[in-house]
ZATORFI-544485 format. One record per atom (N, C-alpha, C, CB): residue number from 1; chain; atom name; y, z, x. Coordinates in steps of 0.1 Angstrom, whole numbers. Last residue first. Glycine has a CB too. Example, Ala and Ser with C-alpha at 12.3 -4.5 7.8 and 13.67 -1.06 7.14 Angstrom:
2
{r 2; A; N; {-22; 71; 128}},
{r 2; A; CA; {-11; 71; 137}},
{r 2; A; C; {0; 79; 129}},
{r 2; A; CB; {-6; 57; 141}},
{r 1; A; N; {-57; 78; 132}},
{r 1; A; CA; {-45; 78; 123}},
{r 1; A; C; {-33; 78; 132}},
{r 1; A; CB; {-45; 90; 113}},
This chain:
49
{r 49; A; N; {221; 152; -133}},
{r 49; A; CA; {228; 146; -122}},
{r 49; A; C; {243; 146; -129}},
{r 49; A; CB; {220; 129; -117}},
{r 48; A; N; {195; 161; -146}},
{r 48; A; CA; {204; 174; -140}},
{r 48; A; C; {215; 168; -130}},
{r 48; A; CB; {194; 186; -132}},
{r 47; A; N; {186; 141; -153}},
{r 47; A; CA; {189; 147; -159}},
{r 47; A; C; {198; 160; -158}},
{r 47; A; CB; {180; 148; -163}},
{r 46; A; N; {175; 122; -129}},
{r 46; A; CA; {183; 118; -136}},
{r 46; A; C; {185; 128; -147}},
{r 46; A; CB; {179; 106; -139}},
{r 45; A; N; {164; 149; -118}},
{r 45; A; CA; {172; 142; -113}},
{r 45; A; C; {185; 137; -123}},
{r 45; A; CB; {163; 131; -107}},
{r 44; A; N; {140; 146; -139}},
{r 44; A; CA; {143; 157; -132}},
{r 44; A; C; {158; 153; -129}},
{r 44; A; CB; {133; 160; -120}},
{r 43; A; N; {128; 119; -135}},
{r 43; A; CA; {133; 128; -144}},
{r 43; A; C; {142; 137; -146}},
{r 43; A; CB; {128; 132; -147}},
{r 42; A; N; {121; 118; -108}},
{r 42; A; CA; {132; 106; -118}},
{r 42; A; C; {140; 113; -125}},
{r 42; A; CB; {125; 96; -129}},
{r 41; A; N; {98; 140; -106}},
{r 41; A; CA; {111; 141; -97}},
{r 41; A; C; {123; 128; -104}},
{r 41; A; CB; {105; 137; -78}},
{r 40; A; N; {83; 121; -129}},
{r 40; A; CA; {92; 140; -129}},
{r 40; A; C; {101; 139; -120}},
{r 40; A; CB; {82; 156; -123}},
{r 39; A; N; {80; 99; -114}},
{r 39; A; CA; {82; 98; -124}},
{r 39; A; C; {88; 114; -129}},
{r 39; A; CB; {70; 91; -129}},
{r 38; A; N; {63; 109; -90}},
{r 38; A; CA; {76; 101; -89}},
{r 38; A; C; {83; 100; -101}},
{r 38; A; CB; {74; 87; -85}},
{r 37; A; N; {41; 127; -102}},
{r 37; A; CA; {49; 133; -95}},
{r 37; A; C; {65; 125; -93}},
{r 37; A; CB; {42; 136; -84}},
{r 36; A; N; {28; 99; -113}},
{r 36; A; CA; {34; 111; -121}},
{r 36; A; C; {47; 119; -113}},
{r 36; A; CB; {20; 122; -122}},
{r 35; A; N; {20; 88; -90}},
{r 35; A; CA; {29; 82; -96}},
{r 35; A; C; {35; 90; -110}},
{r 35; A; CB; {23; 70; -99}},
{r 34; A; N; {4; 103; -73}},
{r 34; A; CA; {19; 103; -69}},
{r 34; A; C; {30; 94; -81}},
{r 34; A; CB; {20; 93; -53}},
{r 33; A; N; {-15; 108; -94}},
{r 33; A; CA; {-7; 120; -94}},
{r 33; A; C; {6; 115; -84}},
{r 33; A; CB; {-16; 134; -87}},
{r 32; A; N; {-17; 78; -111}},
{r 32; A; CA; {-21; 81; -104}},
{r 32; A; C; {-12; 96; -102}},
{r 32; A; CB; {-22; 71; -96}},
{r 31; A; N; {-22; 74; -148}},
{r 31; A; CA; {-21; 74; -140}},
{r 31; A; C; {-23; 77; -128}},
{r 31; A; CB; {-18; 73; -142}},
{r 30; A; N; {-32; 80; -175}},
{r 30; A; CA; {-37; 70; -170}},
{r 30; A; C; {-28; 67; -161}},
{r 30; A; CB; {-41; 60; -179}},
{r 29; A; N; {-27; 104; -185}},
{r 29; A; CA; {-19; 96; -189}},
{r 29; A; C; {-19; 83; -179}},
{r 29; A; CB; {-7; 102; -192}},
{r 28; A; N; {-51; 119; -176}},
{r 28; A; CA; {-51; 120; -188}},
{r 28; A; C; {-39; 109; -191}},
{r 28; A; CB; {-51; 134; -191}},
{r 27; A; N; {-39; 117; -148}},
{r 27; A; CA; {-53; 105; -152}},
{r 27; A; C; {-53; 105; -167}},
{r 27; A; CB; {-72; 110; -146}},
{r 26; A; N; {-22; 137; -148}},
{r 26; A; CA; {-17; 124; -142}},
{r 26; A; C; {-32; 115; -150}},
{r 26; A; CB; {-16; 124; -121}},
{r 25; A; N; {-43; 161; -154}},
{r 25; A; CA; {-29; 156; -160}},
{r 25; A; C; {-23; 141; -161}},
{r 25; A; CB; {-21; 162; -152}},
{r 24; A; N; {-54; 160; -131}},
{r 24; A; CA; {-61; 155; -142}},
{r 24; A; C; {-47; 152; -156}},
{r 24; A; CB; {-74; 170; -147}},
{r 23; A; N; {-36; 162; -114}},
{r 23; A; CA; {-42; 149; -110}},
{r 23; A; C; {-50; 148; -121}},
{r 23; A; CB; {-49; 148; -96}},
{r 22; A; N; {-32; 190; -118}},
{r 22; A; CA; {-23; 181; -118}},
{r 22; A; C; {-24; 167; -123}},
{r 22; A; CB; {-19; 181; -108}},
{r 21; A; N; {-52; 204; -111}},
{r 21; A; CA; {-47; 204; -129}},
{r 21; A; C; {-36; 193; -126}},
{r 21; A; CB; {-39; 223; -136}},
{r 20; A; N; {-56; 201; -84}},
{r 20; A; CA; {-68; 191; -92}},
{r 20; A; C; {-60; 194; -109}},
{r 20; A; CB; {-90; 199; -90}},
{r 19; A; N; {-28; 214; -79}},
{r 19; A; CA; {-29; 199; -75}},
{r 19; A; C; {-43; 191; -83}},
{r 19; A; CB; {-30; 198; -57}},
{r 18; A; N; {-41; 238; -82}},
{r 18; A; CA; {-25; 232; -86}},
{r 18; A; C; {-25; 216; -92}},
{r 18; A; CB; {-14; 232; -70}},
{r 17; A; N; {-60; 240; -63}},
{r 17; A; CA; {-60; 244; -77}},
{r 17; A; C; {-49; 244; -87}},
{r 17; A; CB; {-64; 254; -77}},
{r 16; A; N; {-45; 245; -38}},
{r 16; A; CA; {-56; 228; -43}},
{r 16; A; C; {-59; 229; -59}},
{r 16; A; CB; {-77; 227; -33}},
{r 15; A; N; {-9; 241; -35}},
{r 15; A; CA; {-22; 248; -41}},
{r 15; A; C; {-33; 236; -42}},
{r 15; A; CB; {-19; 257; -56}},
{r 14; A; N; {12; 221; -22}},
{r 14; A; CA; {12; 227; -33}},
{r 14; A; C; {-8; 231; -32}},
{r 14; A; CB; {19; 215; -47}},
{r 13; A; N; {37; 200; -2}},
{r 13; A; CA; {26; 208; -3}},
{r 13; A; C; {21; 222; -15}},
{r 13; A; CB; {27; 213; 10}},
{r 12; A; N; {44; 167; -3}},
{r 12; A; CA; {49; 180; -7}},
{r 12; A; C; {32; 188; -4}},
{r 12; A; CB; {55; 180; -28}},
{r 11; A; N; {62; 143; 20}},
{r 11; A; CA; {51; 153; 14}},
{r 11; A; C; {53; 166; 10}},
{r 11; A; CB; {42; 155; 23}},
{r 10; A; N; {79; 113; 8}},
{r 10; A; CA; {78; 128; 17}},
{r 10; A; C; {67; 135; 10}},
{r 10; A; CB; {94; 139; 16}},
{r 9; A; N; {92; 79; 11}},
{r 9; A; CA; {79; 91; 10}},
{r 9; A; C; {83; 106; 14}},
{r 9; A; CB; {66; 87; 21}},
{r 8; A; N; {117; 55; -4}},
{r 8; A; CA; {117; 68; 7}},
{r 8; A; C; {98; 77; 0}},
{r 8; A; CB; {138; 82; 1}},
{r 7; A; N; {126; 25; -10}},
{r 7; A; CA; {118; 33; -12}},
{r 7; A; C; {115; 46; -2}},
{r 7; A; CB; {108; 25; -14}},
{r 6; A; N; {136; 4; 3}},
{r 6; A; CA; {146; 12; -6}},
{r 6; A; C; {136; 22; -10}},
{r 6; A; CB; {154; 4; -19}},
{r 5; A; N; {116; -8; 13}},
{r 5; A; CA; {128; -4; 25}},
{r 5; A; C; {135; 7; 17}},
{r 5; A; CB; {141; -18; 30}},
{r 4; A; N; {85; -1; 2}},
{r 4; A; CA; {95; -8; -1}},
{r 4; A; C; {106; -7; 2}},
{r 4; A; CB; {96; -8; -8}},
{r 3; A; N; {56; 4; 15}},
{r 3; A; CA; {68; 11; 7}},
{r 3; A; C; {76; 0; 5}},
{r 3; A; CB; {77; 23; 14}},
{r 2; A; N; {26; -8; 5}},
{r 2; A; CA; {33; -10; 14}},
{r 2; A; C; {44; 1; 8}},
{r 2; A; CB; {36; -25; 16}},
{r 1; A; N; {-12; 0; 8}},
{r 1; A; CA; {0; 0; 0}},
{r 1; A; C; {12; 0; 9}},
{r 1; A; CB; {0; 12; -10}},
């Protein structure tokens, strides 16, 4: 998978028992957990901006 120049990564670190309620989360709305997690942090953001 490539980024995209305008596209920024960083790692978060969170519980493993955090992160498998997460990722089921994320699949229950048929996605991936970074693509959840990108989509909150948007959120997030664009709401408190």
């Amino acid at each position: 998978m490539v980024i995209k120049a305008e596209n920024k990564r960083f790692v978060v670190i969170i519980e493993k028992e955090i992160y498998e309620k997460f990722k089921y989360l994320a699949d229950k709305e048929n996605r991936s957990a970074s693509n959840l997690a990108a989509k909150l942090i948007k959120d997030y953001v664009n709401e408190h901006s």
